[in-house]
MARNU-919139 format. One record per residue (C-alpha): residue number from 0; residue in three letters; x, y, z. Coordinates in steps of 0.02 Angstrom, whole numbers, plus 50000, padded with zeros to 5 digits. Example, Ala and Ser with C-alpha at 12.3 -4.5 7.8 and 13.67 -1.06 7.14 Angstrom:
MARNU-919139
R resi resn    px    py    pz
R    0  ALA 50615 49775 50390
R    1  SER 50684 49947 50357
end
This chain:
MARNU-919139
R resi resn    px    py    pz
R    0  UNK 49667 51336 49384
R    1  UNK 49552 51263 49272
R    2  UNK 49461 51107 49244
R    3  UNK 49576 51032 49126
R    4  UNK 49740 51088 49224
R    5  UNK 49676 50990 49385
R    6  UNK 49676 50837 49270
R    7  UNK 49842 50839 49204
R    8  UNK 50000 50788 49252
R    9  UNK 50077 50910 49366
R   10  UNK 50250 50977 49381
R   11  UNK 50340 50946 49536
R   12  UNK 50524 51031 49479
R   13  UNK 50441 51222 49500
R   14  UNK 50350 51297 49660
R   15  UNK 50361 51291 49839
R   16  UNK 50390 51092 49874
R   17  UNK 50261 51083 50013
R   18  UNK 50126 51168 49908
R   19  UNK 50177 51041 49747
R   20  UNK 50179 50896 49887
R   21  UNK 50033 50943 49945
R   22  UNK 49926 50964 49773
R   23  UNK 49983 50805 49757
R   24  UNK 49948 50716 49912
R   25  UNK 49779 50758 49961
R   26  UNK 49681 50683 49829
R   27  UNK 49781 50528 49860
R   28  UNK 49750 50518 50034
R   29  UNK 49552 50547 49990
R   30  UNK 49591 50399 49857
R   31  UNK 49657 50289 50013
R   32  UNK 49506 50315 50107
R   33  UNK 49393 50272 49986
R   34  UNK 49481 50108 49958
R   35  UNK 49476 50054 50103
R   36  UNK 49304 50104 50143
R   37  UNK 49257 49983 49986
R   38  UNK 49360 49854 50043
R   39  UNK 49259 49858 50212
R   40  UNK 49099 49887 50126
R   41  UNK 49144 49709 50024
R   42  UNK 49142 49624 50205
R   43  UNK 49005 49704 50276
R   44  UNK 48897 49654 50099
R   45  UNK 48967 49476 50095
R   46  UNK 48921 49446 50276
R   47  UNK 48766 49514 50283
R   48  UNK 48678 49426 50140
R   49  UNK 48780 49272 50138
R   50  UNK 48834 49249 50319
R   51  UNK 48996 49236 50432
R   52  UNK 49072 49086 50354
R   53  UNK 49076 49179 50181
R   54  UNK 49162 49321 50266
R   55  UNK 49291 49199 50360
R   56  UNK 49322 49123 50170
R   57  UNK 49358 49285 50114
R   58  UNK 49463 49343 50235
R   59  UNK 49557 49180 50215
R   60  UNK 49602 49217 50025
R   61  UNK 49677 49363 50075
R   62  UNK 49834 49313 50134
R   63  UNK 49860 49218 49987
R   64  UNK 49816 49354 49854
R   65  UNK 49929 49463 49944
R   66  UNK 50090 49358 49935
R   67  UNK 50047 49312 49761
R   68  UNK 50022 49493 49709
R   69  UNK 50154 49570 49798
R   70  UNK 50293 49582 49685
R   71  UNK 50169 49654 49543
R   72  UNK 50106 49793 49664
R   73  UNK 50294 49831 49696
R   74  UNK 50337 49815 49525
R   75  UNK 50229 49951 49487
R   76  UNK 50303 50062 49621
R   77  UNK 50454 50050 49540
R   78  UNK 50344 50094 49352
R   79  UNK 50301 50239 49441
R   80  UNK 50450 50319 49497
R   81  UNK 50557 50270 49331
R   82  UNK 50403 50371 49234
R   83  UNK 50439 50530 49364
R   84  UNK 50594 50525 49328
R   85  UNK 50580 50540 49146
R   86  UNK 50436 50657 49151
R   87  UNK 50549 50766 49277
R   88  UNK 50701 50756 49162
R   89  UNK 50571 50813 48991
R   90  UNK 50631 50651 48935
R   91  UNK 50470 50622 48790
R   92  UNK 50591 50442 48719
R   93  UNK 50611 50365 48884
R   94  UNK 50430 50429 48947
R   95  UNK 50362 50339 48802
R   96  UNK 50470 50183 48834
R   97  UNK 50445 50188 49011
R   98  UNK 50246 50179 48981
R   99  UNK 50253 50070 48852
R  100  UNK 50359 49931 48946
R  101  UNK 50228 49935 49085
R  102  UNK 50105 49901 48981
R  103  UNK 50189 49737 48900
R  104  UNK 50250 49687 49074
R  105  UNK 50066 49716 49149
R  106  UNK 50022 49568 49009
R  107  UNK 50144 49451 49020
R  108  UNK 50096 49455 49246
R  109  UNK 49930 49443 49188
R  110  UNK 49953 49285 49077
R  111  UNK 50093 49198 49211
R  112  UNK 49957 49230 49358
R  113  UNK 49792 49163 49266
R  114  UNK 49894 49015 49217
R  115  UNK 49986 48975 49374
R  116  UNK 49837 49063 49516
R  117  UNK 49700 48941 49472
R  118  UNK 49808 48789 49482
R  119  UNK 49904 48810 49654
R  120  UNK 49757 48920 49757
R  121  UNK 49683 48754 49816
R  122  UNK 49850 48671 49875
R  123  UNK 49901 48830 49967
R  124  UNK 49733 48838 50039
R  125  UNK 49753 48656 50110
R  126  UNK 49927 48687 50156
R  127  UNK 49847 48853 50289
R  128  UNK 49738 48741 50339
R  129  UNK 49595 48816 50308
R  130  UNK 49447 48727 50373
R  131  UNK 49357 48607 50252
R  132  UNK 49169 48727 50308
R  133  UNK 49241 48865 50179
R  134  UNK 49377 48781 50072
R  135  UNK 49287 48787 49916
R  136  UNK 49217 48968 49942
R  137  UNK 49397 49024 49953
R  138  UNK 49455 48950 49802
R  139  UNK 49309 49005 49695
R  140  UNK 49346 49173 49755
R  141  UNK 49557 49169 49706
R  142  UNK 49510 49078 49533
R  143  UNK 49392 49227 49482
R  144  UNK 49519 49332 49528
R  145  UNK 49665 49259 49452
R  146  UNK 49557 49239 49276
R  147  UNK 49528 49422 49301
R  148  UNK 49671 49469 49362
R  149  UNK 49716 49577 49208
R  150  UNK 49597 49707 49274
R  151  UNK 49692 49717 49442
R  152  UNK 49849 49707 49340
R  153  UNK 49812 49862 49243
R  154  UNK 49718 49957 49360
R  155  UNK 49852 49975 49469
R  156  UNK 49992 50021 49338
R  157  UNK 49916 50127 49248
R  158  UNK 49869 50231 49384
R  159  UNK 50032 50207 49458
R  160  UNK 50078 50281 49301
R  161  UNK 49976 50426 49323
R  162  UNK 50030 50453 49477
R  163  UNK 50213 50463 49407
R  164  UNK 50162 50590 49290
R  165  UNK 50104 50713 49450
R  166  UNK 49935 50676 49408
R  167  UNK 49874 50623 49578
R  168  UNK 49676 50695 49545
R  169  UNK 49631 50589 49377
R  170  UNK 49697 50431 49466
R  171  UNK 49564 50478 49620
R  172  UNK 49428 50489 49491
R  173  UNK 49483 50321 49421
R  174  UNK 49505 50258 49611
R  175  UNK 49308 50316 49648
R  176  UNK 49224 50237 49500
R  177  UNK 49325 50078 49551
R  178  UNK 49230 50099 49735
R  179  UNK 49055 50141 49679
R  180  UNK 49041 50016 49526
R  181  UNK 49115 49877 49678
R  182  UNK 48991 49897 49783
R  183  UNK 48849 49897 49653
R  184  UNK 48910 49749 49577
R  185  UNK 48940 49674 49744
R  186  UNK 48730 49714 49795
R  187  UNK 48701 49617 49609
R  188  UNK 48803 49482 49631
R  189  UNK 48822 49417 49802
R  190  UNK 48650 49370 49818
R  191  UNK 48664 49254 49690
R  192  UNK 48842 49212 49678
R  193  UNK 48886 49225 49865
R  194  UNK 49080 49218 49904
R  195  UNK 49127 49201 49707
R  196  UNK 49024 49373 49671
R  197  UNK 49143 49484 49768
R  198  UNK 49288 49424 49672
R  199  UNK 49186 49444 49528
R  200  UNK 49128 49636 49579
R  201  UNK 49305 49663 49599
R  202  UNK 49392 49628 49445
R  203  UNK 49257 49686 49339
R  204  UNK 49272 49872 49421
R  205  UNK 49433 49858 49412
R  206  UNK 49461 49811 49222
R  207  UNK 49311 49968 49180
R  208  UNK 49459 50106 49293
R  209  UNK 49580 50006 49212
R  210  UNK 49495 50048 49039
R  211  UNK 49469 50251 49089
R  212  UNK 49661 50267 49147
R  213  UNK 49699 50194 49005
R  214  UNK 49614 50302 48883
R  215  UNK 49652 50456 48985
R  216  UNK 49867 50417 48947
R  217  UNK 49820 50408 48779
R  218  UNK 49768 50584 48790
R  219  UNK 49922 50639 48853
R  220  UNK 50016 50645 48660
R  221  UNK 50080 50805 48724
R  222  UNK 50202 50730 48837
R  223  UNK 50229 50535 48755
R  224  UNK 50168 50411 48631
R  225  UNK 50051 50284 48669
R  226  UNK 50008 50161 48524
R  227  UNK 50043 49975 48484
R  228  UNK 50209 50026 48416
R  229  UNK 50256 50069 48590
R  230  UNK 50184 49945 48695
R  231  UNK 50333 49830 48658
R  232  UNK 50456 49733 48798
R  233  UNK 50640 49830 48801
R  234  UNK 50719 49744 48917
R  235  UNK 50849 49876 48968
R  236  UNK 50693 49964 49015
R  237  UNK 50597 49829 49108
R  238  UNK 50744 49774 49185
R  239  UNK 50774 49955 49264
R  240  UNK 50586 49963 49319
R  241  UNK 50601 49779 49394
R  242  UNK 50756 49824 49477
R  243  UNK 50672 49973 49555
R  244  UNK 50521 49889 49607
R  245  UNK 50553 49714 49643
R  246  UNK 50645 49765 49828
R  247  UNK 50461 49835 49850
R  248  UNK 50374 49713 49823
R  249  UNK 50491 49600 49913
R  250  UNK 50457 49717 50066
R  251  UNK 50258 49692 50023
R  252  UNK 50279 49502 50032
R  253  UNK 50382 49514 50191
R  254  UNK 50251 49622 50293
R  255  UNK 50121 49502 50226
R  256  UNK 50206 49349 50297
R  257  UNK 50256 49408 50432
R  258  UNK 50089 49465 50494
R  259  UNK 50056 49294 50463
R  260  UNK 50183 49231 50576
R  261  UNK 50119 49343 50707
R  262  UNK 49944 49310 50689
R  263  UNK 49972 49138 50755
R  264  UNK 50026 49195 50913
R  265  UNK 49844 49322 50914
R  266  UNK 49741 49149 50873
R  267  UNK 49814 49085 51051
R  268  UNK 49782 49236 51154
R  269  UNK 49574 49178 51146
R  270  UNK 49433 49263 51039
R  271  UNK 49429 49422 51148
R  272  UNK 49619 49490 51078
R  273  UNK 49566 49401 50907
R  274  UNK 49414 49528 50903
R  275  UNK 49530 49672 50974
R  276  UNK 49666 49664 50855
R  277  UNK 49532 49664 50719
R  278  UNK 49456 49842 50777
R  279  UNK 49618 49904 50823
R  280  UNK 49698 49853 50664
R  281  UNK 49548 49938 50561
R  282  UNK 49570 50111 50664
R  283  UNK 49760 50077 50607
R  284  UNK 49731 50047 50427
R  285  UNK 49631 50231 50401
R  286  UNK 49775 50315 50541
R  287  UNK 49920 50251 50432
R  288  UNK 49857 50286 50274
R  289  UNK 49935 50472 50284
R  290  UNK 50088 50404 50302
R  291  UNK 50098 50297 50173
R  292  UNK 50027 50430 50065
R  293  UNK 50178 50550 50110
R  294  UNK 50272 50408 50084
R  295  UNK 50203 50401 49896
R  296  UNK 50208 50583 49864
R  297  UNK 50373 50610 49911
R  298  UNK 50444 50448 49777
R  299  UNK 50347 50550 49625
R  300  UNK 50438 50734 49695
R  301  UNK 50595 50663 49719
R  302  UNK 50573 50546 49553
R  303  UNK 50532 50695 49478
R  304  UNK 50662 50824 49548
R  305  UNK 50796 50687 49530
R  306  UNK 50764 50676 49345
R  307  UNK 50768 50854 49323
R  308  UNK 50917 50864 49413
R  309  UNK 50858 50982 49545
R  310  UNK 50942 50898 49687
R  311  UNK 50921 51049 49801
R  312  UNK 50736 51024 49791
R  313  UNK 50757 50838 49834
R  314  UNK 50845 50889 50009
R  315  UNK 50708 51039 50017
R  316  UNK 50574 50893 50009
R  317  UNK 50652 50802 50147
R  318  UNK 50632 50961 50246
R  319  UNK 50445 50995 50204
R  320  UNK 50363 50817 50186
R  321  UNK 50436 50764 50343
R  322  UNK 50361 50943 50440
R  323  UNK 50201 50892 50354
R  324  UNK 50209 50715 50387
R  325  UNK 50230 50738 50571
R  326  UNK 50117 50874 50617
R  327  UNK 49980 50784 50531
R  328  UNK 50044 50605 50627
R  329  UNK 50042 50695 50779
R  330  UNK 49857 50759 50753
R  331  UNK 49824 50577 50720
R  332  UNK 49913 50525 50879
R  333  UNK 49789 50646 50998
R  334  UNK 49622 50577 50895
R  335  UNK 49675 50419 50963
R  336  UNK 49747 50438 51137
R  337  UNK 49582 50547 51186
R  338  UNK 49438 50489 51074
R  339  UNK 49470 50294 51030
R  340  UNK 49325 50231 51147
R  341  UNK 49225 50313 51030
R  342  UNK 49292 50265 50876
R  343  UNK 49293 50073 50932
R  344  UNK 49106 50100 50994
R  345  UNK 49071 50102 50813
R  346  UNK 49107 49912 50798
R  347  UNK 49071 49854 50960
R  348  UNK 48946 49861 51124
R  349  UNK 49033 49763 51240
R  350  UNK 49109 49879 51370
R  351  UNK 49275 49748 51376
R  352  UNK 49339 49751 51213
R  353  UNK 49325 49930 51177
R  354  UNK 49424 49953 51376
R  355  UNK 49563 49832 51295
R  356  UNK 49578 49901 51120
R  357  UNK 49587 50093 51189
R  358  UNK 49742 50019 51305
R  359  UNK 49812 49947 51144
R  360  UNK 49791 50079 51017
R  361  UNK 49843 50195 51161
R  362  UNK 50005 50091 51168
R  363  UNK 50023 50129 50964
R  364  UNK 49982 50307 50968
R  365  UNK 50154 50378 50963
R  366  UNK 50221 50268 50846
R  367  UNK 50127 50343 50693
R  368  UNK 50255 50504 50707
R  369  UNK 50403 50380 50709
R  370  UNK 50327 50285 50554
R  371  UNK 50271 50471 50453
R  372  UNK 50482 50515 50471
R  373  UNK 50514 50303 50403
R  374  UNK 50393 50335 50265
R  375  UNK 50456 50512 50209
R  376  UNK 50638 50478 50227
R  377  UNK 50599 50295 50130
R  378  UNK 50496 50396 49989
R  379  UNK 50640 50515 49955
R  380  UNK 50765 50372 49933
R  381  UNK 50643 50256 49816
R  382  UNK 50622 50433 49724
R  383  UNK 50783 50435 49689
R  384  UNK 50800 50264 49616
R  385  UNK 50852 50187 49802
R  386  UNK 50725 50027 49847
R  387  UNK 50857 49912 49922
R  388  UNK 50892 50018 50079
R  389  UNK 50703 50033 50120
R  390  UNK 50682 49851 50069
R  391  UNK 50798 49817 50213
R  392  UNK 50749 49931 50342
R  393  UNK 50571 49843 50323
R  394  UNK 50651 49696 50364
R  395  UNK 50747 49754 50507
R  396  UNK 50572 49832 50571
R  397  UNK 50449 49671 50532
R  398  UNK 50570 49500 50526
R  399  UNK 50703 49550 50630
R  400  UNK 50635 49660 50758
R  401  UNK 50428 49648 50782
R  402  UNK 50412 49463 50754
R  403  UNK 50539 49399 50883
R  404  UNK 50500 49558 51019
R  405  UNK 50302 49522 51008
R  406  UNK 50332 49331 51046
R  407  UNK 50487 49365 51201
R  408  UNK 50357 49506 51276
R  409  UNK 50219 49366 51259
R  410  UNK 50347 49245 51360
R  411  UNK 50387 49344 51472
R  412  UNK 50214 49426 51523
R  413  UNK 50135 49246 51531
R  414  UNK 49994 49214 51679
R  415  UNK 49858 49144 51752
R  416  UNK 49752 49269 51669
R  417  UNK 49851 49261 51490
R  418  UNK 49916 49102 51470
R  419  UNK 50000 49131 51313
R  420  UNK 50062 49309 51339
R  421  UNK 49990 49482 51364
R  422  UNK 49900 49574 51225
R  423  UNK 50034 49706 51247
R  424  UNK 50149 49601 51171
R  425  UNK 50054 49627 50987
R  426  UNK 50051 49812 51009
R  427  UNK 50210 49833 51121
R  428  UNK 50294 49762 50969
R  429  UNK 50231 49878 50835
R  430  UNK 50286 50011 50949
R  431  UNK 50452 49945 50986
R  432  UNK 50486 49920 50765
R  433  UNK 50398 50056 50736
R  434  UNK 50532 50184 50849
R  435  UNK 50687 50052 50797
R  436  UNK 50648 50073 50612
R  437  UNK 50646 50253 50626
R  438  UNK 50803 50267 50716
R  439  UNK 50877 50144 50578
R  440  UNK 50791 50262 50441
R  441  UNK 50877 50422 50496
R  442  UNK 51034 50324 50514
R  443  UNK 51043 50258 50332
R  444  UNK 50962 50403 50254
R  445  UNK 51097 50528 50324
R  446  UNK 51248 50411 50288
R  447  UNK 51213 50284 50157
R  448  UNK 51305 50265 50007
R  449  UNK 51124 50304 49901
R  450  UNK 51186 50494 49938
R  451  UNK 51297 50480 49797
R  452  UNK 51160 50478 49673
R  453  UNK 51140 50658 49734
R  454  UNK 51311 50739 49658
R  455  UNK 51276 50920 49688
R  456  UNK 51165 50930 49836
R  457  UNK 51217 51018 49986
R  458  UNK 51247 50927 50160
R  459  UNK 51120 51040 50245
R  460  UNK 50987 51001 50164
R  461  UNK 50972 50809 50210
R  462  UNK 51024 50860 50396
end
């Protein structure tokens, strides 16, 4: 394969599907990791040179970036698979339309959240009470964002879009010069700036991938037009994309709140589970990225397969993500369960905390192989145009099941020694959802009504 043929949008109809899925995943995954090595590396820079407070303010905006940009991030799931499925069905009109409307609907998010961000960040900021010592920090930090927001905006469509196209490899290019020019421009501008240069790192790296993805789909005149002309709002077309992606970013928003909700009950446990659900939730953040990544690969082969009209292949991709999936969740599951005091001694010394995060992540472990089946089965229903159902099985697994089991097993395991519950009951939980939403997953996949989408595939194939 040459050079050029690694960087172009790839094909998922033809080949083997765990080969194509695969290709595709990999350099996905790798793009995962890196992200979330910057995002840690942003931390680590902001609280070394500027101190804990500035790393408290940060981690405070968080919560609110994430709710605000939710629906966006979803929306462009939902960009992602309509521009498989049009690429899949050699559909060059709706391709072009398809790109074209995510552009326009990329600007008019960017011009709604620069006006609106700036203007509520500090109310929502007094209304989490965040303390008055890093206030201010925090809102610098959301209004750079939100005036750069277009960047983020962008960034993440257009490479959605690329990712839509098959073309999993150029977006990891994109992805890498996002992490390297962030942490550069973080080392340039925090010491100076302090809490308002890592928003300020951000967005600029951002917009400059945004910039390269951008002139790397104009390349593409092969497949669609990309010009002016195109870039206009069709609103048959952004309504199909919003009605794809909204229930995602609906389920984004959901899982961001309701961590919030649960995180209340981890500020009363004392600063020893506070520090352990910190480590263990960073170990969790690299050990679920596979998942999710499946999760994504299989949505752009299904998209893809689904336009073409290869339904077979669809119920073949159900078969060879999910043996994939697994057997790499269950490697996962052994790292932890035998060498997670080492991995926590990484971020800690004291003896304690790495003894009680081992128990917890230990409690976890198996629960990655039930989410890898949730996050194939989910991808191969959004593929196929299906949000809602996932959309609601998130919500079975976070609202309705984790939040109220975490705070009944913290009731019930109250003591002398934990006052306020067990630590289990943070962990216990996850586990608990985690197996539930599977069960539910398997449940809905193999009898919903969304099989009707799939006219001509046979019943063995999504057994």
């Amino acid at each position: 394969m040459s050079i050029k043929e690694m960087f172009s949008a790839k094909d998922m109809t033809e080949g083997a599907p765990w080969k194509r899925i695969l290709e595709f995943s990999i350099p996905m995954l790798i793009g995962n990791i890196a992200q979330q090595l910057y995002n840690t590396a942003d931390s680590i820079i902001v609280g070394h040179y500027v101190g804990d407070n500035a790393l408290a303010a940060v981690g405070s905006a968080m919560p609110i970036l994430n709710l605000l940009l939710a629906l966006f991030v979803g929306i462009s799931t939902g960009a992602g698979i309509v521009v498989s499925q049009s690429y899949g069905a050699k559909d060059r009109k709706g391709l072009t339309e398809a790109i074209g409307n995510c552009i326009a609907l990329s600007v008019i998010a960017s011009i709604v959240i620069m006006i609106i961000g700036p203007i509520i960040s500090m109310p929502m900021l007094k209304m989490l009470g965040t303390p008055e010592s890093i206030i201010y920090w925090c809102d610098d930090y959301l209004k750079i964002y939100f005036w750069g927001i277009v960047g983020f905006f962008f960034y993440n469509m257009l490479s959605g879009v690329l990712r839509g196209l098959g073309d999993s490899l150029s977006a990891l290019g994109f992805l890498l010069i996002a992490a390297v020019l962030n942490v550069l421009l973080d080392l340039w501008f925090v010491r100076d700036m302090g809490v308002a240069g890592v928003a300020l790192a951000t967005v600029l790296s951002q917009g400059i991938s945004a910039v390269f993805c951008y002139i790397k789909l104009a390349k593409m005149s092969d497949s669609f037009d990309l010009n002016l002309k195109t870039m206009k709002l069709i609103p048959a077309v952004a309504g199909r994309i919003m009605k794809i992606g909204i229930p995602s970013g609906i389920t984004q928003a959901i899982m961001a709140t309701a961590g919030m909700v649960v995180l209340n009950l981890t500020n009363a446990m004392g600063e020893m589970v506070i520090a352990c659900n910190v480590i263990v939730m960073r170990v969790d953040g690299f050990a679920m990225m596979p998942n999710f990544t499946f999760g994504q690969a299989l949505s752009v082969y299904a998209g893809q397969n689904f336009g073409a009209g290869k339904y077979d292949r669809v119920g073949l991709g159900v078969r060879h993500g999910g043996m994939i999936a697994t057997n790499t969740s269950a490697v996962i599951t052994l790292i932890l369960m035998f060498f997670s005091p080492t991995l926590f001694s990484f971020f800690t010394d004291t003896p304690e905390l790495i003894d009680l995060a081992t128990r917890m992540i230990r409690i976890m472990a198996v629960g990655y192989i039930c989410m890898s089946l949730t996050q194939v089965l989910g991808g191969i229903m959004r593929g196929c145009g299906e949000t809602v159902v996932p959309m609601w099985i998130s919500i079975a697994q976070t609202i309705i099941i984790r939040v109220p089991v975490a705070y009944l097993i913290a009731y019930l395991t109250r003591s002398p020694e934990f006052p306020h519950g067990n630590p289990i009951a943070l962990f216990g939980s996850l586990m608990i959802s985690w197996t539930l939403g599977m069960v539910i997953s398997i449940v809905a996949f193999k009898k919903g009504k969304w099989r009707d989408k799939l006219p001509s595939i046979r019943a063995d194939h999504l057994k």
